[in-house]
C-alpha positions in Angstrom: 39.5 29.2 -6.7 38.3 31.8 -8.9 35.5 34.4 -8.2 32.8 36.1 -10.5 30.1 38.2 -9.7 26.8 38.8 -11.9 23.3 40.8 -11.3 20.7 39.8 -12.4 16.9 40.9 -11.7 15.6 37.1 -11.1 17.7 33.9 -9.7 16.1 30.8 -9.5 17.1 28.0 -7.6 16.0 24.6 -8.9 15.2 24.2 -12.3 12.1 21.1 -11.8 8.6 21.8 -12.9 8.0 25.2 -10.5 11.7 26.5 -11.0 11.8 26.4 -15.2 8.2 27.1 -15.5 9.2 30.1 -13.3 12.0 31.2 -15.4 10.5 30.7 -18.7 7.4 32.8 -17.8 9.3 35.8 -16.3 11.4 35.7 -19.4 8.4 35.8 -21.9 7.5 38.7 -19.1 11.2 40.5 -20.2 12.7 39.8 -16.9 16.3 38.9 -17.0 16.6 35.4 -15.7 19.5 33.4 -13.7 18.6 29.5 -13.5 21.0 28.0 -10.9 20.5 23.8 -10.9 22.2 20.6 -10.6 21.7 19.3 -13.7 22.8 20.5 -16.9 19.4 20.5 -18.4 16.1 22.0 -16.9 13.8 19.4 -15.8 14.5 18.5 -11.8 13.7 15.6 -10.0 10.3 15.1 -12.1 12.0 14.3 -15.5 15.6 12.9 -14.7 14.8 10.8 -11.3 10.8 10.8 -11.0 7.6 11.2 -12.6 8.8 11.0 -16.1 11.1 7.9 -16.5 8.1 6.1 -14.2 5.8 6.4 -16.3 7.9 5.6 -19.2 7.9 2.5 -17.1 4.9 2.1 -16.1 3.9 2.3 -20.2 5.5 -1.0 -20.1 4.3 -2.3 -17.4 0.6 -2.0 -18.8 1.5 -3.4 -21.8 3.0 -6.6 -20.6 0.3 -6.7 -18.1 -2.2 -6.6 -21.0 -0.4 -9.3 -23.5 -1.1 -11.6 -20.4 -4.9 -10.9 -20.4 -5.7 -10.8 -24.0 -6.0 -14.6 -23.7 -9.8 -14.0 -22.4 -10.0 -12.2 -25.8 -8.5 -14.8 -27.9 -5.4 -13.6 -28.4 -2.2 -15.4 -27.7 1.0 -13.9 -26.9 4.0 -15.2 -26.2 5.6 -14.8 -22.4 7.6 -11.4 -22.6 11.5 -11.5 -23.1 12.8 -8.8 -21.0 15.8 -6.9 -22.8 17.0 -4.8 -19.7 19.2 -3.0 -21.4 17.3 -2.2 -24.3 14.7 -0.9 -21.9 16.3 1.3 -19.5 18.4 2.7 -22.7 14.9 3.7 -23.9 13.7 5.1 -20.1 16.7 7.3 -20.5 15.7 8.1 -24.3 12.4 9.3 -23.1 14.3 11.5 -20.5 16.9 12.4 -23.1 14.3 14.0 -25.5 12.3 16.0 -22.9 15.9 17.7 -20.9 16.7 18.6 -24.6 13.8 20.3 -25.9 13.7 22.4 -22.0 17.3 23.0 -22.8 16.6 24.9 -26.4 14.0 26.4 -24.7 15.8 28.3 -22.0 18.2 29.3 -24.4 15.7 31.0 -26.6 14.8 33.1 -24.3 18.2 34.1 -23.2 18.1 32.8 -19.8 21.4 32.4 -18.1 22.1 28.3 -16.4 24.3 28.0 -14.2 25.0 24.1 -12.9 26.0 24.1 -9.5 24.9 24.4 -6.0 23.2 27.9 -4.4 23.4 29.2 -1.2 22.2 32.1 -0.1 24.7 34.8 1.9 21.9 37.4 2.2 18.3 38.1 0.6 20.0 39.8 -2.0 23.2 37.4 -2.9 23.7 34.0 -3.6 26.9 32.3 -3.8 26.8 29.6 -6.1 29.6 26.7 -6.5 30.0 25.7 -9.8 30.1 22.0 -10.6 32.9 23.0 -13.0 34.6 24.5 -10.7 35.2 28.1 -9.4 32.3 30.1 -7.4 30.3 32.8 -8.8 28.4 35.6 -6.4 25.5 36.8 -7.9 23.7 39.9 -7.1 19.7 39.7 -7.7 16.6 42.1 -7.3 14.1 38.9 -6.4 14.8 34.9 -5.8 12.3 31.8 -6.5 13.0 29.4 -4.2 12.6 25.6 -6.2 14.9 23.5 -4.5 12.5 20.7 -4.2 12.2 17.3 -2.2 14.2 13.8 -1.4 12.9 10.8 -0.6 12.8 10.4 3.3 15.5 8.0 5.0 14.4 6.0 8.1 17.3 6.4 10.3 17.3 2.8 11.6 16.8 0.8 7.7 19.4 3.0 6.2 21.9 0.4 5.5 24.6 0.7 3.5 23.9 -1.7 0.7 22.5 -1.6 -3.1 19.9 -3.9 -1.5 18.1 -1.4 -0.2 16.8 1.2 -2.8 15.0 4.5 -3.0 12.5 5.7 -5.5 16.1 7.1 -7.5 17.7 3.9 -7.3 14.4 1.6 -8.1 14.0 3.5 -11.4 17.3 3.2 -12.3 16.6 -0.1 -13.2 19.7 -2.0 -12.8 18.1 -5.1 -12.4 14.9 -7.2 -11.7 15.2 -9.1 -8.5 13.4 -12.4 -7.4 11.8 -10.6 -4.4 11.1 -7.3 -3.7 9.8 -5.7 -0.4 8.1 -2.2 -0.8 8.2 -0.4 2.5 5.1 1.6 2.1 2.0 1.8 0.4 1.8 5.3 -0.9 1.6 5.8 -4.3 5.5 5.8 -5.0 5.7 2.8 -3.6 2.8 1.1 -5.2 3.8 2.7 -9.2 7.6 1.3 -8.7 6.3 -1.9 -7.1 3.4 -2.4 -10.2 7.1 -1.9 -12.4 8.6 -4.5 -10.7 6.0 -7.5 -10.3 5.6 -6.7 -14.4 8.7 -7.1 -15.6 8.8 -10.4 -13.3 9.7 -9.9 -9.2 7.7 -11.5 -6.6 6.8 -8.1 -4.5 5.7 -7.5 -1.5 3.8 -4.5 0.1 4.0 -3.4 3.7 1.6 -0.9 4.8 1.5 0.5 8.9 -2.1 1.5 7.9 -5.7 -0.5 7.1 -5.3 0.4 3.9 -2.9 1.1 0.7 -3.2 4.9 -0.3 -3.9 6.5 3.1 -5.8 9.1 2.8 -7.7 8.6 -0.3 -11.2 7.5 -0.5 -11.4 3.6 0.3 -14.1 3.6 -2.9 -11.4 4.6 -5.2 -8.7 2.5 -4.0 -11.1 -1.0 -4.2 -10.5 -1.3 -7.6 -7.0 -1.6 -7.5 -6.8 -3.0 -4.4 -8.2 -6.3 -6.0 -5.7 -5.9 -9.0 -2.5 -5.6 -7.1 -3.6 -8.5 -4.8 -3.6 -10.9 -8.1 -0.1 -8.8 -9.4 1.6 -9.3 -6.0 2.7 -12.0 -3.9 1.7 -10.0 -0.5 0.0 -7.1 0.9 0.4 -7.0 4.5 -1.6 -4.0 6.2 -1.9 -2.8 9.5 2.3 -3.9 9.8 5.1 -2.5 10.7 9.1 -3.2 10.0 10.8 -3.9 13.3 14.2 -4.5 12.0 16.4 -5.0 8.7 19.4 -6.5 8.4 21.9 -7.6 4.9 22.8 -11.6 4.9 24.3 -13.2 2.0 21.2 -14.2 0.8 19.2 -10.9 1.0 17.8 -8.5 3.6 16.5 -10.1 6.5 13.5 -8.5 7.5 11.1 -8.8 10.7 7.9 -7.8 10.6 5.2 -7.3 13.5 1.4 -7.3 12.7 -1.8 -9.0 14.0 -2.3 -10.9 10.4 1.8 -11.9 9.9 1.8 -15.1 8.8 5.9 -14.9 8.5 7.2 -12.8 11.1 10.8 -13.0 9.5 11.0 -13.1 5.7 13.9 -12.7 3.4 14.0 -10.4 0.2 16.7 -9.8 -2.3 16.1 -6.3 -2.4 13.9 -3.9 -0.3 12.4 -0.6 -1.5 11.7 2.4 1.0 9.2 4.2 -0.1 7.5 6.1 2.6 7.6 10.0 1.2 9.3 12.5 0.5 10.9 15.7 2.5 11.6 19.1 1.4 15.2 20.6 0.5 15.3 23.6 2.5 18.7 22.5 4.9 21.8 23.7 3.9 20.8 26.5 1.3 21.6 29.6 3.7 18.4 30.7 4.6 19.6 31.1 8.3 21.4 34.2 6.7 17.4 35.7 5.6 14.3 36.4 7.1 12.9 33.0 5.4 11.0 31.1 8.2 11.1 27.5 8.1 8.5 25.3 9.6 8.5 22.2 11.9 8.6 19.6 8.8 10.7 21.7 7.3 8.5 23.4 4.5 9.2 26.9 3.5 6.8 29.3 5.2 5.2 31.6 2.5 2.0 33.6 1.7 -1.0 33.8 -0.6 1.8 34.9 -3.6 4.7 32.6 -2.6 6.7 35.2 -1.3 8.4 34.5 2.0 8.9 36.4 5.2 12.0 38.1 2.9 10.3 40.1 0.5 12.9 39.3 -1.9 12.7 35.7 -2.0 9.8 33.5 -3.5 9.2 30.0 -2.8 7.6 27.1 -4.7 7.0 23.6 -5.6 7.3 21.1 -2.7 9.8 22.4 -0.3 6.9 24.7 0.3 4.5 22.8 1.1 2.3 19.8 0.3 1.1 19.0 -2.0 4.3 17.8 -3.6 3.3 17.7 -7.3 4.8 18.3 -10.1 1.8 20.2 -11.5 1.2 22.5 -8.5 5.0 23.6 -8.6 4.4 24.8 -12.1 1.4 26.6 -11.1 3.1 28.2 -8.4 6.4 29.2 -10.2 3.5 31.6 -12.9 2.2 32.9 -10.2 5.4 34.1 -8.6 6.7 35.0 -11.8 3.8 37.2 -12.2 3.8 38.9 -8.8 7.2 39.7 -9.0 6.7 41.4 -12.9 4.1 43.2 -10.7 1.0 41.3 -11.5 -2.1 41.5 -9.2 -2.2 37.5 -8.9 -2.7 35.2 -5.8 -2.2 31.3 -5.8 -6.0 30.2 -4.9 -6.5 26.7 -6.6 -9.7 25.3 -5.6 -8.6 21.9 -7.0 -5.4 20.5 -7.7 -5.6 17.4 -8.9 -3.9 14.3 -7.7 -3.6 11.0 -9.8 -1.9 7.0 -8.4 -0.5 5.8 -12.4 -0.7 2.1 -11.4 -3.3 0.1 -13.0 -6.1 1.1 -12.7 -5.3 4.8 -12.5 -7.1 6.4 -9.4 -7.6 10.5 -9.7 -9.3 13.1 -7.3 -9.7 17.0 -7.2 -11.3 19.3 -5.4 -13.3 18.1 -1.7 -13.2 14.0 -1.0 -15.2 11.9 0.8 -13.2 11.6 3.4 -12.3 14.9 4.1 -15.8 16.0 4.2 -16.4 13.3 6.6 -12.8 14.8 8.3 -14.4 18.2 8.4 -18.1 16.9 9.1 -19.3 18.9 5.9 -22.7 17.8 4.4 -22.5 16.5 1.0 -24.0 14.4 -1.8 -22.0 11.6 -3.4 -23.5 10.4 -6.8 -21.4 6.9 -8.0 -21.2 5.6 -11.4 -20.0 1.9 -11.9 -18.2 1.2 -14.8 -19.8 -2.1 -15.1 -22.7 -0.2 -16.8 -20.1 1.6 -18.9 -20.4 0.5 -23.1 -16.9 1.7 -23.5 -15.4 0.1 -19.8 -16.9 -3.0 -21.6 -15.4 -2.7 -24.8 -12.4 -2.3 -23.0 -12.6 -5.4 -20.5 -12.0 -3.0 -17.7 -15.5 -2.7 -15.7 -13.4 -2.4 -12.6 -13.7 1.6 -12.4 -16.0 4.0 -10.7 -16.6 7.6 -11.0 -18.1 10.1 -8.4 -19.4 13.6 -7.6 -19.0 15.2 -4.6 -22.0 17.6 -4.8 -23.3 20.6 -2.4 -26.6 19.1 -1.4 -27.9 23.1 -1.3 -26.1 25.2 -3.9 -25.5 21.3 -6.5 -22.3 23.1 -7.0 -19.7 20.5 -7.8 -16.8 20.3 -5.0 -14.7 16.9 -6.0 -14.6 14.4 -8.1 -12.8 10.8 -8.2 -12.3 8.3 -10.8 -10.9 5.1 -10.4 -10.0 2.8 -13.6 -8.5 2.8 -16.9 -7.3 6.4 -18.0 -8.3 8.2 -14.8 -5.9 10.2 -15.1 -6.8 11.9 -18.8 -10.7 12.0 -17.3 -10.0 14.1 -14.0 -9.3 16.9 -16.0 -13.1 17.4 -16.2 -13.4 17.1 -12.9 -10.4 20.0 -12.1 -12.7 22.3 -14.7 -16.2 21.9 -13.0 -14.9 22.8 -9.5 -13.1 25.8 -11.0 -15.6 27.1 -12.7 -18.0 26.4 -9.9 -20.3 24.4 -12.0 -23.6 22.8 -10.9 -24.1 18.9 -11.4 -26.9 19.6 -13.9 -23.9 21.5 -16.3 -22.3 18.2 -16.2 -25.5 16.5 -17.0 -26.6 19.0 -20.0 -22.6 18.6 -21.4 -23.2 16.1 -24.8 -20.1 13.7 -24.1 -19.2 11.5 -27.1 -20.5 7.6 -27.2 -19.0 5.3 -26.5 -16.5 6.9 -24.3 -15.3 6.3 -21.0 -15.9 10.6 -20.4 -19.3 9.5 -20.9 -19.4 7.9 -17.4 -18.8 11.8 -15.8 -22.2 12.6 -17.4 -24.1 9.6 -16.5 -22.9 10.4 -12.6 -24.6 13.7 -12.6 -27.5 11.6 -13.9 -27.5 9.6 -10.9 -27.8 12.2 -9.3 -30.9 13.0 -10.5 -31.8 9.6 -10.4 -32.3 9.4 -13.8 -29.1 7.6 -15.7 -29.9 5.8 -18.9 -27.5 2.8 -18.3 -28.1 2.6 -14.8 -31.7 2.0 -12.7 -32.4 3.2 -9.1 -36.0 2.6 -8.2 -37.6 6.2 -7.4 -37.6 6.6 -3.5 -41.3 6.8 -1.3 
């Protein structure tokens, strides 16, 4: 097998969200760049396997979902016909634009892609194996570390059967099955089961927990909660999967839970969905000074850089959150450290946002971590049902919220909860940047008749004085 050897002053492995956003900005910084990746095409997980094609999905989803309602507005439509092909030929068009355009743009700025698999021999070499063939050593002054995530496997329900999908599997779409079981109510899970149920399943949620979206403020997640219980056959909280096994008809599957109607059900496909887990096995780190922690994240500091000097890590196999956005983020700021920048990574809000319908997004302090944390706060809530444009829109389902210092009125969070939540957060990720008070929110003209509007009218509440929505004065 044939040998070559390169130098280069920065290698990155991974080229997702954090790696190419890495690599592009320390090649607009005149660093010579190395980008090492499975794929022949920047883009990672996020565009070929994830976020992207999902939401090309998900598009769809909506739309079919709202052809069925306009029949409250007088409008007729036709049940859907489903062309499968047609539909995952234009997922993969969507996915097929985007790995382009990242392609033209790593080669104009020169930066060198090498598809193949790294591994590190030192924190100064890397082997790589090419997927071509041959292996290629190459020499570098500083590494970014982008390797990414997987989806976690349960041990016991990983059988050996296209019955049993993934989140990569699910969206590759190869069919629509009768029933569907979604093992886990996260937001993966709920996104690919909303997909699902659309184009035409019977799905099925099981959740260990109370509640679907653990973690995030019950206030938020009504909404939806009451949408999804109409869109799917089941939600069964508070239960766990015992055991899973393939018959002829389907996956056998026995469940065990205080409300289980049907302790044994039957699905012709099951979906695991129950997060994800970092890629930092198997790269050659044991042959550096990187420190890996219990869960397997990458240990680094304040500028991504990892207990070997040389080597940078980003994106979700160091750490949670694992978003797309805040591997981008992190892959600037590493570029800029290492083109010796005076930068530290010190978001005070990364956004997070569910895509199913209604959207749900947060930033900055939530409810329930304050309560987690026994901070004092101020919540002010703004129902949509007093919303002009929510009504226009038949979608008076939403909410949006401050989370407020009740000394400073500094803004610390926001969450929105309804139709195009995740365009509105945006605001949200601003104000608690910029450490603004409610009352900025509350002098800000938003246009009428938006649904932006409703971010104003919440710092009105507040104040207790919201044009659109009456609280008696207290005492």
């Amino acid at each position: 097998m044939s040998l070559t050897t390169r130098t280069t002053q920065i290698a990155v492995i991974g080229a997702g969200p954090g790696g190419y956003a890495a690599a592009f900005l320390a090649a607009d910084l005149g660093m010579e760049v190395t980008l090492i990746d499975f794929d022949p095409k920047p883009g990672g997980v996020c565009l070929y396997r994830g976020c992207i094609p999902s939401k090309a999905l998900l598009h769809v989803a909506k739309l079919i979902h709202e052809s069925r309602e306009a029949s409250r507005w007088g409008v007729e439509f036709q049940p859907p016909r489903i062309d499968l092909d047609k539909l995952r030929s234009w997922k993969e068009s969507v996915v097929g634009k985007l790995t382009s355009g990242l392609g033209q743009l790593s080669k104009q700025r020169s930066i060198a892609h090498i598809q193949g698999q790294a591994f590190f021999v030192d924190g100064n070499t890397l082997k790589v194996q090419k997927f071509g063939g041959g292996e290629e050593l190459i020499s570098f002054a500083h590494a970014i570390l982008a390797s990414g995530s997987r989806p976690a496997v349960i041990p016991k329900f990983a059988l050996n059967t296209p019955r049993v999908m993934d989140s990569t599997s699910a969206l590759a779409l190869k069919d629509v099955p009768k029933s569907l079981l979604v093992v886990g109510g996260g937001y993966i899970g709920l996104e690919l089961g909303t997909i699902y149920a659309s184009l035409g399943s019977q799905v099925s949620v099981v959740e260990m927990t109370g509640g679907l979206l653990p973690g995030a403020d019950r206030d938020l997640v009504m909404p939806l909660s009451k949408r999804l219980d109409k869109l799917f056959k089941a939600t069964l909280l508070n239960t766990t999967v015992l055991e899973m096994k393939e018959e002829k008809e389907g996956i056998r599957v026995r469940f065990e839970g205080e409300d289980v109607e049907e302790p044994e059900q039957v699905f012709e496909k099951v979906l695991i969905s129950v997060g994800r887990k970092p890629n930092s096995a198997g790269l050659g780190l044991e042959t550096t000074k990187v420190q890996i922690d219990a869960r397997g994240f990458v240990q680094i500091d304040a500028q991504r850089r990892t207990h070997e000097k040389s080597i940078f890590a980003i994106g979700d196999v160091a750490g949670e959150p694992m978003l797309a956005h805040k591997a981008s983020h992190e892959g600037r700021v590493a570029a800029e450290v290492i083109a010796g920048h005076k930068v530290v990574y010190e978001p005070r809000a990364i956004p997070a946002v569910v895509f199913t319908d209604p959207e749900i997004a947060w930033c900055g302090l939530t409810e329930t971590q304050a309560k987690q944390e026994n901070r004092p706060i101020k919540v002010a809530r703004f129902p949509w049902a007093a919303s002009g444009r929510a009504t226009t829109l038949d979608r008076n389902d939403g909410i949006t919220k401050l989370i407020i210092d009740p000394e400073t009125e500094h803004v610390l969070g926001m969450g929105i909860s309804g139709a195009g939540a995740s365009e509105l957060i945006a605001e949200g990720v601003l104000a608690v940047e910029m450490a603004a008070r409610v009352r900025d929110l509350e002098l800000s003209i938003h246009p009428h008749p938006t649904l932006s509007e409703t971010v104003m009218e919440t710092a009105e509440v507040f104040f207790g004085q919201s044009t659109h929505l009456y609280r008696p004065r207290k005492g």
